[in-house]
C-alpha positions as MATLAB code, in Angstrom:
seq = 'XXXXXXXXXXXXXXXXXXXXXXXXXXXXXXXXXXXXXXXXXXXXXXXXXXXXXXXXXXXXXXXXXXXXXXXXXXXXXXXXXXXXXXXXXXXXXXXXXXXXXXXXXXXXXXXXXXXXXXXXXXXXXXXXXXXXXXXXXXXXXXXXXXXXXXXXXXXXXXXXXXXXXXXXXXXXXXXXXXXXXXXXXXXXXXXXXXXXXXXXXXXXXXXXXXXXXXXXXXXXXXXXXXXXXXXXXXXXXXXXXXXXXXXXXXXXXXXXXXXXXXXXXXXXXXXXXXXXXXXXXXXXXXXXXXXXXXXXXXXXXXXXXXXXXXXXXXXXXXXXXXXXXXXXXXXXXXXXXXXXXXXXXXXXXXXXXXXXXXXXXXXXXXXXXXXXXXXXXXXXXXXXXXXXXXXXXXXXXXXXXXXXXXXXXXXXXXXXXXXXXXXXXXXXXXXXXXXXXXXXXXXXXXXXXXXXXXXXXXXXXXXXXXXXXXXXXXXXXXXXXXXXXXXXXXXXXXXXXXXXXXXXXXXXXXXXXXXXXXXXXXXXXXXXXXXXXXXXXXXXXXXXXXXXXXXXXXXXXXXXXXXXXXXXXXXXXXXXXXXXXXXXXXXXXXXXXXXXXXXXXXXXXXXXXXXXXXXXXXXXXXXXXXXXX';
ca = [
       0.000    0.000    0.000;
       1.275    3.446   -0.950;
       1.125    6.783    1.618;
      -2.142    7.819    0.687;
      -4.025    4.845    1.419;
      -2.395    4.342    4.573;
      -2.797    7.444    5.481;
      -6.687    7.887    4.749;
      -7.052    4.287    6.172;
      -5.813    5.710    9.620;
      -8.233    8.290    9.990;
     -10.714    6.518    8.353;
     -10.498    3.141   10.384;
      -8.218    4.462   13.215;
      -9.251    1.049   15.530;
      -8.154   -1.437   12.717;
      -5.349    0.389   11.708;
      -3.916    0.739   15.367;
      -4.978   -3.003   16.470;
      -2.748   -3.876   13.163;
       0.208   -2.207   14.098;
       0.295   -3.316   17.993;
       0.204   -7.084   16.257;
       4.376   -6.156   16.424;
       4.305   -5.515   19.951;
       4.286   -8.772   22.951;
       1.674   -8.035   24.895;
       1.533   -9.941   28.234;
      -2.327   -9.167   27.774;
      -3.444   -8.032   24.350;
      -5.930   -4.757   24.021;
      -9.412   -5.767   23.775;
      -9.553   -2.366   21.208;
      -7.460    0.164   20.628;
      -8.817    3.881   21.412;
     -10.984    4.098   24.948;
     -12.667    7.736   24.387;
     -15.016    7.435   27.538;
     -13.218   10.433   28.467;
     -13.074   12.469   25.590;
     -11.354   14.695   24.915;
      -9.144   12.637   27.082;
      -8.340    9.766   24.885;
      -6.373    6.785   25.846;
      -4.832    3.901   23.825;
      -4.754    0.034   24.317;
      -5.628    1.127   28.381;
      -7.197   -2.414   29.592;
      -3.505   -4.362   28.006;
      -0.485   -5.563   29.951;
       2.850   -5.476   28.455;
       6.299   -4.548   29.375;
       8.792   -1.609   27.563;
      11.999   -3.085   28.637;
      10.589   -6.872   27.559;
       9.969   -5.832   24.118;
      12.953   -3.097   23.876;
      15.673   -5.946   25.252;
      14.615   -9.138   26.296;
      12.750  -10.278   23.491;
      15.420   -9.718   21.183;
      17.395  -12.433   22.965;
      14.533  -14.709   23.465;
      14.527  -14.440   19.503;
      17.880  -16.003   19.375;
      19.658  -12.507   18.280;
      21.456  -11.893   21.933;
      24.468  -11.423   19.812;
      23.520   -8.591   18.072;
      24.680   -4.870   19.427;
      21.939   -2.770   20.952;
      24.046    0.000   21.872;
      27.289    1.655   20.269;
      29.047    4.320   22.848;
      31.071    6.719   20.817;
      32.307    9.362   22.952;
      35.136   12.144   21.685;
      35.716   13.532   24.457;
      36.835   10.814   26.208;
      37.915    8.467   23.526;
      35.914    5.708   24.526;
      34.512    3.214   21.911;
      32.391    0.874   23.096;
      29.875   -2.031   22.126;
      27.228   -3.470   23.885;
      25.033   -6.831   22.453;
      21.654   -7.398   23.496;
      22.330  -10.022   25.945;
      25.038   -8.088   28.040;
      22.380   -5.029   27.802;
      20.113   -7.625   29.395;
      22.105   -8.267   31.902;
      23.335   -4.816   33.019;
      19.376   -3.932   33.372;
      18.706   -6.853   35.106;
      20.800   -6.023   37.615;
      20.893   -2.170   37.886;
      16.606   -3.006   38.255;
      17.160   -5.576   40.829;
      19.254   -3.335   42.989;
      16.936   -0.608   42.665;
      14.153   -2.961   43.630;
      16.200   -4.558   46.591;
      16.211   -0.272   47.776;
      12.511   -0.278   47.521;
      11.470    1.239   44.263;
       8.053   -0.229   42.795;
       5.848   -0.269   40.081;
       4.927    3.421   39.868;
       7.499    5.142   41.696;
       9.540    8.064   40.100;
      12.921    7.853   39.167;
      14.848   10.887   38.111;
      17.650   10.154   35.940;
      20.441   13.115   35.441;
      23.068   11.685   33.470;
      25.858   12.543   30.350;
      25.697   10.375   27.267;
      26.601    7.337   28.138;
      25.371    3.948   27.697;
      24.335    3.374   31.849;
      21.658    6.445   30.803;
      19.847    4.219   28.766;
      20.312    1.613   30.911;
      18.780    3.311   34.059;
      15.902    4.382   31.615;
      15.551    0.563   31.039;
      15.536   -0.475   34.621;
      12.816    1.630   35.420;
      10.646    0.486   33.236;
      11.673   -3.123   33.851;
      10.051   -2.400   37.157;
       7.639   -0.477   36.214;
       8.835    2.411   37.691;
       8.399    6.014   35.738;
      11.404    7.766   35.012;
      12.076   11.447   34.175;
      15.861   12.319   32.224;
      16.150   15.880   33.474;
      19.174   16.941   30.694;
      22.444   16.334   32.551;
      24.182   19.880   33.853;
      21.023   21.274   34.214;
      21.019   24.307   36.705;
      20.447   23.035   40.665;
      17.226   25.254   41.072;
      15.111   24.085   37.500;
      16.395   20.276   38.684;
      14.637   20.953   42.325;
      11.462   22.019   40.467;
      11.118   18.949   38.953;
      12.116   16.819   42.178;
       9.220   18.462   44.097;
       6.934   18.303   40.731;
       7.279   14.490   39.970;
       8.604   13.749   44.243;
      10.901   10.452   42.778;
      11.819    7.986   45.360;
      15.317    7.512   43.883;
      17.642    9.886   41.633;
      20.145    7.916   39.391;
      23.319   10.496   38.638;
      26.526   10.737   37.290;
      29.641   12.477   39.010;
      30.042   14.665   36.103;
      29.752   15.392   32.344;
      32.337   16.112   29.979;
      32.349   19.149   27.512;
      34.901   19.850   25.051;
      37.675   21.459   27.201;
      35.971   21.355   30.372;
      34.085   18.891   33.162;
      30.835   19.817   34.258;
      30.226   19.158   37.929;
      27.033   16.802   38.202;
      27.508   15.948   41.321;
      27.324   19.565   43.260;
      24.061   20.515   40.852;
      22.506   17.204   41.954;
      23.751   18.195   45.749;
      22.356   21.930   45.796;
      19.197   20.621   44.059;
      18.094   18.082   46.845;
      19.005   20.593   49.283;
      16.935   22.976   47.683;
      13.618   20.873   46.857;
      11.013   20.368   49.108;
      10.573   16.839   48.430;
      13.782   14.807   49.598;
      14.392   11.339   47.472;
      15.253    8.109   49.599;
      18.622    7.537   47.775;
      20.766    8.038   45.032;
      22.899    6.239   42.580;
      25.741    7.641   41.053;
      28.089    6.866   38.237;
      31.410    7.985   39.313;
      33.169    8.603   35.684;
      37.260    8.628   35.468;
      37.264   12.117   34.802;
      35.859   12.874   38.134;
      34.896   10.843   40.946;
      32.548   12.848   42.975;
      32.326   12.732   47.139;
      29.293   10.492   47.956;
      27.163   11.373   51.247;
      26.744    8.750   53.509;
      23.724    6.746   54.087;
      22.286    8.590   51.155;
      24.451    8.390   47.968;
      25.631    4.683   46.571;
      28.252    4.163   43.990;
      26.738    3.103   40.773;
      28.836   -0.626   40.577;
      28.801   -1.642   44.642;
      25.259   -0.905   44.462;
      24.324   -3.386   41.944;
      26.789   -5.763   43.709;
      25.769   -9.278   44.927;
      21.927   -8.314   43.706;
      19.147  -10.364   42.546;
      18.407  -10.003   39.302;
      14.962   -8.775   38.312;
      12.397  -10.082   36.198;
       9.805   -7.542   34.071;
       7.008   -6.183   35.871;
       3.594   -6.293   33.804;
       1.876   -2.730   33.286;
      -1.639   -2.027   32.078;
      -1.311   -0.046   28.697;
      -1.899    3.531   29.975;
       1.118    2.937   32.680;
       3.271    6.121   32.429;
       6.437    4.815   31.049;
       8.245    8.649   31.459;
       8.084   12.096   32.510;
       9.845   14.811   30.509;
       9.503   18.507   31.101;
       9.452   20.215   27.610;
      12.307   22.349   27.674;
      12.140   26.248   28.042;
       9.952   25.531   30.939;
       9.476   29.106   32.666;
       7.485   28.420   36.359;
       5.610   25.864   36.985;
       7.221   22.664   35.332;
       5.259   20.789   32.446;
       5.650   17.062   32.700;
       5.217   15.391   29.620;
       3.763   11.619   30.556;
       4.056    9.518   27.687;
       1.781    6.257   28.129;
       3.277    2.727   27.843;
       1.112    0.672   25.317;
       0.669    3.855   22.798;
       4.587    4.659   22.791;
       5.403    1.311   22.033;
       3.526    0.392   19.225;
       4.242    3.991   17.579;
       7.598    3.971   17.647;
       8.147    0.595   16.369;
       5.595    1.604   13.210;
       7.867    4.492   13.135;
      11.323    2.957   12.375;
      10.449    0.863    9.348;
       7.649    3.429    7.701;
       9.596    6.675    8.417;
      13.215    5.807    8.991;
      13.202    3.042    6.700;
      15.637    1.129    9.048;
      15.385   -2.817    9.142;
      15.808   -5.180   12.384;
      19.834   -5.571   12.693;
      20.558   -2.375   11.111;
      22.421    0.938   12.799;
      20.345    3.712   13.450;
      21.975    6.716   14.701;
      20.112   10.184   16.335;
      22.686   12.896   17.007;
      20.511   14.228   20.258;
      20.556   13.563   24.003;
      19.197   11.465   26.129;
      17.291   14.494   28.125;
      15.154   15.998   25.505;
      12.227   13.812   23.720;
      14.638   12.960   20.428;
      16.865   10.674   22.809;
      13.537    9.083   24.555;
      11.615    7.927   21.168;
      15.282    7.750   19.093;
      18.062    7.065   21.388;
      16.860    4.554   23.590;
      13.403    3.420   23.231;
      12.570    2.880   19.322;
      15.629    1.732   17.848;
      15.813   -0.720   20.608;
      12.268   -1.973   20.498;
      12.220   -2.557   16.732;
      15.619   -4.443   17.009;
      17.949   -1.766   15.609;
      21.290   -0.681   16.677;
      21.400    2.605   18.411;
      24.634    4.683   18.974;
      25.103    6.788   22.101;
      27.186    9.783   20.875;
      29.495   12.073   23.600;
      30.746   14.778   21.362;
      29.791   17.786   19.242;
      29.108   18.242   15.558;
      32.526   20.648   15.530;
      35.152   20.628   17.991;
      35.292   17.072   18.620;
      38.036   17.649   17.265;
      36.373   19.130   14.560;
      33.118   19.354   11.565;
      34.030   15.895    9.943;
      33.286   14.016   13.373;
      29.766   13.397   12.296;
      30.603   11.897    8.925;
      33.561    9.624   10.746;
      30.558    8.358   12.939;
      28.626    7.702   10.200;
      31.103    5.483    8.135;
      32.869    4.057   11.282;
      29.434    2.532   12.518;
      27.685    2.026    8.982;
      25.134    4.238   10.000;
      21.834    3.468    7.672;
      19.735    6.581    8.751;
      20.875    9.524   11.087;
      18.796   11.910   12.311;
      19.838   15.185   13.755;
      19.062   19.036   14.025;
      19.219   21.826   11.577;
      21.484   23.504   13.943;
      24.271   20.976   14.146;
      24.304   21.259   10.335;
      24.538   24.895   10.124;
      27.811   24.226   12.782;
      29.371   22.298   10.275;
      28.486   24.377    7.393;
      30.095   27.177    9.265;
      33.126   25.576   10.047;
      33.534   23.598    6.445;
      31.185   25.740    4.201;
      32.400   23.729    1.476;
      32.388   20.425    2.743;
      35.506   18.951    2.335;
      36.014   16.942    5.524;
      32.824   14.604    4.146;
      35.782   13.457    1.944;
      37.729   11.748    4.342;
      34.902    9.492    4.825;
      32.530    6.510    3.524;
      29.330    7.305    3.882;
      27.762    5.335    1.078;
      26.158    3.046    3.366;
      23.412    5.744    4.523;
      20.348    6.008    3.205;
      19.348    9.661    4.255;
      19.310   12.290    6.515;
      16.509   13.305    8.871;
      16.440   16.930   10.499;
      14.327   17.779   13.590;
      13.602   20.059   16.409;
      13.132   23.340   14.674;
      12.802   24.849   11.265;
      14.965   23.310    8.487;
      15.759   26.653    6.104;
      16.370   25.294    2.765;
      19.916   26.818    2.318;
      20.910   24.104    4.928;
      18.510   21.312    3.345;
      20.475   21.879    0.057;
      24.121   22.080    1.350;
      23.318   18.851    2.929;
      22.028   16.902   -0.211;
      25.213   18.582   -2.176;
      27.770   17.226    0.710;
      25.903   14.463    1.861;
      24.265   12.288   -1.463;
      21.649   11.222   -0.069;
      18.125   12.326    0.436;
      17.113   14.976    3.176;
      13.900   14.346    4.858;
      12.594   17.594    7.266;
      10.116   16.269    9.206;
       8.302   17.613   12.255;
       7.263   16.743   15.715;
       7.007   17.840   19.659;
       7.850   16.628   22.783;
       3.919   16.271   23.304;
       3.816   13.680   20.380;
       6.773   11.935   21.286;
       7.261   11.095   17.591;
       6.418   12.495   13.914;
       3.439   14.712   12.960;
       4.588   15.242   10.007;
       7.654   13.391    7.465;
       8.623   11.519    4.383;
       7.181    8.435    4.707;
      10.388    6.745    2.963;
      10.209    3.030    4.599;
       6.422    2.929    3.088;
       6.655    5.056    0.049;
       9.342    7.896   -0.047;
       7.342   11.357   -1.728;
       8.926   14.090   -3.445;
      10.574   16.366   -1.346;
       9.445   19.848   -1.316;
      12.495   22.319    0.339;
      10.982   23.504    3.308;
       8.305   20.895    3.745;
       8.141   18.847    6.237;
       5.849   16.835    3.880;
       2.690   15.143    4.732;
       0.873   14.295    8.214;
       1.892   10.653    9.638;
      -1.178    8.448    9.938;
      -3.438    9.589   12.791;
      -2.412   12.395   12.903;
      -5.392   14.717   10.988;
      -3.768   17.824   10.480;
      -5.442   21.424    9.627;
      -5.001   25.057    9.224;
      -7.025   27.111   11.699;
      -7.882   30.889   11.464;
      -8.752   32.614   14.670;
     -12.183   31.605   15.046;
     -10.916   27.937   14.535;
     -12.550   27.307   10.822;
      -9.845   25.923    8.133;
      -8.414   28.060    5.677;
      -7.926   27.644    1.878;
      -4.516   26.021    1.252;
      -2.020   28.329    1.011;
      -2.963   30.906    3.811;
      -1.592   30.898    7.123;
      -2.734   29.821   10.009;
      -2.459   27.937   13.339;
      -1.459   24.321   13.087;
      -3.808   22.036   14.663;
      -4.616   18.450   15.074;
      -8.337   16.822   15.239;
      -8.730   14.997   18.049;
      -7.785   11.638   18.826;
      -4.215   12.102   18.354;
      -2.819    8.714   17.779;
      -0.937    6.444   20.103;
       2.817    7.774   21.670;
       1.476   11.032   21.797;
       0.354   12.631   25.353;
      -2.821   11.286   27.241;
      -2.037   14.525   30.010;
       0.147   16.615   32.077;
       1.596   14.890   34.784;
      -0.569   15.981   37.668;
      -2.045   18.645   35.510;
      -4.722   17.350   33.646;
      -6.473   21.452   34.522;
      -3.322   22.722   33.134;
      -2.985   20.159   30.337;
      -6.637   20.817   28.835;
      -5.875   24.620   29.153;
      -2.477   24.527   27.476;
      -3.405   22.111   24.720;
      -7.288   21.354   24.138;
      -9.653   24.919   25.039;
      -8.176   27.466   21.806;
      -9.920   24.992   19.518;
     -12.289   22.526   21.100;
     -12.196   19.249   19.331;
      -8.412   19.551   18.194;
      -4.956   20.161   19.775;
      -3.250   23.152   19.361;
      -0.040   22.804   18.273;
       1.567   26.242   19.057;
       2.783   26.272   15.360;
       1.814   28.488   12.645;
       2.082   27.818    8.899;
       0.154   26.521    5.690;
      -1.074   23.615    3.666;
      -0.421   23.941    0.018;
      -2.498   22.765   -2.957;
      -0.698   19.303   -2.672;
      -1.863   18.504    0.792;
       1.978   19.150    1.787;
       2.737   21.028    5.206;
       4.845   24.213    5.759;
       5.413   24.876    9.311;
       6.060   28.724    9.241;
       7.087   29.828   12.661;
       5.679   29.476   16.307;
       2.199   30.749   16.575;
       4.249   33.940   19.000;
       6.756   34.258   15.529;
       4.184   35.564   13.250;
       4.726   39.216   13.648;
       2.253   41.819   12.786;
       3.845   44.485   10.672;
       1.484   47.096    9.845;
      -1.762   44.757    9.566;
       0.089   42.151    7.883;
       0.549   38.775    9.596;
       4.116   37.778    8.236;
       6.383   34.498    9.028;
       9.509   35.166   10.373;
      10.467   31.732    8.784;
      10.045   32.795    5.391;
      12.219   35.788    6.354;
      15.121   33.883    7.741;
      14.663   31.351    4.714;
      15.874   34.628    2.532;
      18.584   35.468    4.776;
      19.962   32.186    4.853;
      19.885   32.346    1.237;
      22.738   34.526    1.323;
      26.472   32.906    0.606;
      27.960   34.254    3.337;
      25.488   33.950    6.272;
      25.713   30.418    8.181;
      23.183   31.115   10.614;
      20.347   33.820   11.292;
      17.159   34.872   13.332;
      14.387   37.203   12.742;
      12.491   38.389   15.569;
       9.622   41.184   15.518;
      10.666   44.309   17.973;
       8.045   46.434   19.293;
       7.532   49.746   16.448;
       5.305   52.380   17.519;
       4.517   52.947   13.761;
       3.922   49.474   12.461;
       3.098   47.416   15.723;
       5.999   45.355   15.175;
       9.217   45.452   12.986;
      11.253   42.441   11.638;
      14.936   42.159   12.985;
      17.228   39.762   11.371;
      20.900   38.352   13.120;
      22.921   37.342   10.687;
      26.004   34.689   11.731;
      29.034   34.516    8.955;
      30.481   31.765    8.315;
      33.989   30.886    9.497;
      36.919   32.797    7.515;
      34.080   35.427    6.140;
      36.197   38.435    5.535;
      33.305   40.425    4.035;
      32.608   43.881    5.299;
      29.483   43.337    7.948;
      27.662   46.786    6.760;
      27.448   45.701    3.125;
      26.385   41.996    4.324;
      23.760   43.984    5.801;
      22.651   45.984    3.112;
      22.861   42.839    0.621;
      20.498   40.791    3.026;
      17.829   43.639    3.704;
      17.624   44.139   -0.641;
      17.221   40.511   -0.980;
      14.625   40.248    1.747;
      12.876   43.645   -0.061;
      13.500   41.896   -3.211;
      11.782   37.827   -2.432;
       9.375   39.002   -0.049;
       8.643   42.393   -0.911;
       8.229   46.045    0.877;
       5.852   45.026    3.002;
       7.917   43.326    5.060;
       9.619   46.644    6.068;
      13.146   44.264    6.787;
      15.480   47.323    7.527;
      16.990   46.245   10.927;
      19.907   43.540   10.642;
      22.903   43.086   12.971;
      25.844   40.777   12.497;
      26.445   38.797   15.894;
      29.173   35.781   16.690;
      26.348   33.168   17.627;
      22.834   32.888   18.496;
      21.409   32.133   22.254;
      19.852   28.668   21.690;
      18.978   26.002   24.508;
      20.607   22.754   24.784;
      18.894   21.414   22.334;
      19.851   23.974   19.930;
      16.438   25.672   19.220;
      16.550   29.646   19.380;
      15.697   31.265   22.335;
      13.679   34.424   19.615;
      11.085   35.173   22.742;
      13.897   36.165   25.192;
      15.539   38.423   22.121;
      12.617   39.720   21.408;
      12.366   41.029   25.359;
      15.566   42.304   25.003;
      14.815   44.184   21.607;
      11.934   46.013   23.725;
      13.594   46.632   26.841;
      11.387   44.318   28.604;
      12.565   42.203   31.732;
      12.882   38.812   31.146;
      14.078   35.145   33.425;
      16.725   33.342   32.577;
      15.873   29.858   30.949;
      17.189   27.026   32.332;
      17.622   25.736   29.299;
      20.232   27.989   28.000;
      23.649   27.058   26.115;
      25.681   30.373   27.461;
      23.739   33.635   29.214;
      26.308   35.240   28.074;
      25.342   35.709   24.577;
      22.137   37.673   25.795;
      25.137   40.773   26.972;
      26.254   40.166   22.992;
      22.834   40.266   21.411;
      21.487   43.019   23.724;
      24.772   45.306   22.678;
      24.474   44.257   18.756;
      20.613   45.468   19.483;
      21.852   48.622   21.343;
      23.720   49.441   18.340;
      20.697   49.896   15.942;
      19.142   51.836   18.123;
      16.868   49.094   20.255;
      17.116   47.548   23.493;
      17.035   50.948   25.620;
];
């Protein structure tokens, strides 16, 4: 069956579809249905079945005689450690590490928070929890004391597995005195923690309290998988940029499972056996659904990378990991390409390598700009899929369907909706527009399995956030347009469509043009407050490495070709060339916080952030034009 009839089969027959596709799964009780919408608009998926994530992500594999295959590749640059780990010793290790924490007490339903580097014993604490039963929540290692005791008191875990630090290039970041400050500072106190004491620093462990990751596990039972019923939180994870009161993400058992196994073969086009790689981290919602959990569950390989796209030790490490490992499909971010782009603009490090083994390239977790969709085909050979997607979802509104039926790629398109997923185009009173006008991106309700039944102890919150702007659909927070085709262009964030004098205009569509330009690796456009116009576009425009062009004319060339593709009424007069962009962790733009700055405004300090001292760079480069007074 091609796309289409897939697709129209899932919203048309969503019960037989999704009863089809958790045939894939072992249940330890099949579903008696699929969809339980007693609730509605809570919906839940496969609710009344047992089954087990860490059965069907490890043990099964071995059952199935292929014990001998590697589950998880650790390449890490910083350290240079290479290591391989089959699915029997992964067994093993999780067998243990779940035994020990079930000889301390923890139970089916307990917390776990897990605040840990990239390294394989992340995914393996991940695994024990849910081997048990217990729901864990990867808070992104490093992560400032005071957001990490926000989420101890939100989720109130009974144990916290750590590490004694995380390694950067150049420096060591201290784990172990973030974890220390943050139990001292949260209400909520847990029972004990576990902590991996790495080479490059072995951390002081308190008494009574803190246990060393190896004696803990020493001498222990082994544990057996606990049984869940499908709506069983398997995780929590607090979608990043979190400002206040923490939103926990709960992703249900049953639905995640059978989603992200459909997911590897349809989208990814990966096979059972083959190496899957996701250039991410285990703390956002790419390392839940495509570090750990669905390469592992479909029977892939699945590398745990420890490095940086440049600087480790420099912008071909990405193509050695590639051709080293035989990588099939690799997944990453826009912004890790624009790194390399910056440092290599030509791409001549690629040629060091083989990389004829890959199949294509999959960007997530913000807008792909076509300049760095087509320096990627050029460099790379191989296909470039955009697709798109949210913590919420927990995998793929929108892609390429290239395991099923690959389409023709459209720059700038993420492509079509995945099956379940009913995607439309809202205007403000929540009817659909005609294709090609913008509007807010949102989803009919049900959503389809692996996405978000609620907020953990939010469900108020959840509905409010998610459900109540357009009753009967959930509100994606994304702006943009269907075109003629039925393909999607997601435009900016419902807050990036600026208002310039009446007009609703996509910041996206600016920074597509900007990016156009030969010397610019990376840019940003951001609407500042204009007492004429409402709201005037700014653009930041990052050169690439060994640019020796004069910044002024740069300017003037990009606000011509902006006047020039979009037209006047974008009034684009304001750039500014800056070293680097504030982005969090995960490498998406922090535009609301410049956008403060731009109008003088006060504004916190996300946890989230890569370096807060780029917001002293972009509010003097502002200062300069005349804004941020």
């Amino acid at each position: 069956m091609g796309y289409t009839e897939v697709y129209e089969r899932s919203l048309a027959d969503p019960e037989g579809f999704w009863m089809e596709a958790a045939e894939a799964i072992d249940w330890v009780k099949k579903p008696s249905k699929a969809l339980f919408d007693e609730a509605a608009p809570i919906y839940e998926w496969y609710k009344d079945a047992e089954v087990n994530a860490c059965w069907n992500a490890v043990d099964r594999h071995v059952a199935a005689g292929r014990g001998a295959q590697t589950a998880i590749i650790h390449d890490s640059p910083v350290t240079g450690i290479k290591q391989k780990i089959n699915y029997s010793q992964l067994r093993s290790r999780v067998a243990r590490l779940a035994g020990a924490l079930r000889a301390r007490g923890v139970e089916k339903g307990d917390r776990v928070i897990i605040y840990m580097p990239m390294v394989p014993e992340a995914l393996e604490a991940m695994l024990a929890c849910a081997r048990l039963g217990a729901v864990h929540s990867v808070v992104f290692g490093g992560f400032a004391a005071h957001e990490l005791a926000v989420r101890i008191d939100d989720c109130t875990p009974k144990a916290i597995i750590g590490a004694s630090c995380g390694i950067e290039p150049g420096r060591v970041v201290h784990y172990k005195p973030l974890l220390d400050g943050a139990i001292e500072q949260a209400k909520h106190k847990p029972d004990f923690c576990v902590i991996f004491q790495r080479e490059e620093e072995v951390a002081k462990l308190i008494e009574g309290r803190d246990y060393d990751w190896h004696a803990f596990q020493y001498g222990v039972e082994p544990a057996d998988c606990v049984p869940v019923s499908g709506d069983h939180p398997a995780y929590i994870l607090y979608t990043s940029g979190t400002t206040g009161a923490p939103k926990g993400v709960v992703r249900a058992t049953a639905g995640h499972l059978v989603a992200l196994n459909w997911s590897m073969k349809n989208i990814y086009n990966v096979n059972p056996g083959e190496v899957f790689w996701a250039a991410s981290d285990v703390g956002w919602v790419v390392g839940h659904s495509y570090i750990c959990y669905g390469p592992l569950i479909h029977g892939n390989t699945t590398i745990v990378f420890e490095g940086k796209p440049v600087g480790t030790p420099d912008a071909g490490t990405f193509w050695r990991v590639i051709s080293e490992h035989k990588v099939r499909s690799f997944f990453t971010a826009p912004t890790a390409l624009r790194a390399i782009k910056r440092d290599d603009p030509k791409g001549e490090l690629i040629g060091n390598y083989d990389i004829s083994q890959l199949r294509a390239l999959y960007l997530a977790g913000e807008r792909a700009d076509p300049d760095t969709i087509e320096w990627a085909q050029k460099v790379m050979q191989v296909p470039v899929y955009d697709h798109w997607w949210q913590t919420e979802t927990g995998w793929a509104i929108a892609g390429n369907p290239a395991g099923m039926q690959a389409l023709p790629v459209k720059i700038g398109s993420p492509t079509v909706a995945m099956p379940g997923y009913d995607v439309c185009i809202l205007d403000e009173g929540g009817h659909e527009v005609a294709p090609g006008t913008l509007g807010a991106i949102a989803v009919k309700l049900p959503l389809p399995p692996g996405t978000l039944p609620t907020l953990w102890s939010a469900e108020g919150r959840y509905r409010k956030s998610y459900l109540t702007t357009f009753p009967g659909y959930y509100e994606t927070g994304d702006a943009g347009m269907k075109d003629e085709d039925g393909y999607l262009w997601i435009m900016a964030r419902t807050d990036d469509v600026i208002n310039v004098a009446g007009h609703r205009l996509s910041t996206g569509a600016m920074e597509e043009v900007l990016a156009g330009h030969p010397d610019v690796a990376e840019c940003a456009v951001i609407g500042a407050a204009d007492a004429l116009k409402g709201q005037a576009p700014v653009g930041f425009l990052c050169l690439n490495t060994g640019s020796d062009r004069d910044r002024a004319e740069v300017v003037r060339e990009v606000v011509t070709r902006v006047r020039d593709q979009i037209g006047p009424v974008a009034a684009f007069k304001l750039a500014v060339v800056v070293e680097r962009l504030p982005k969090t962790r995960s490498g998406k733009i922090l535009r609301g916080i410049m956008v403060k700055i731009a109008d003088g405004q006060d504004y916190k300090m996300p946890a989230t952030i890569d370096d807060p001292i780029i917001l002293d760079e972009i509010k003097s480069a502002l200062q300069s034009i005349g804004l941020a007074k």
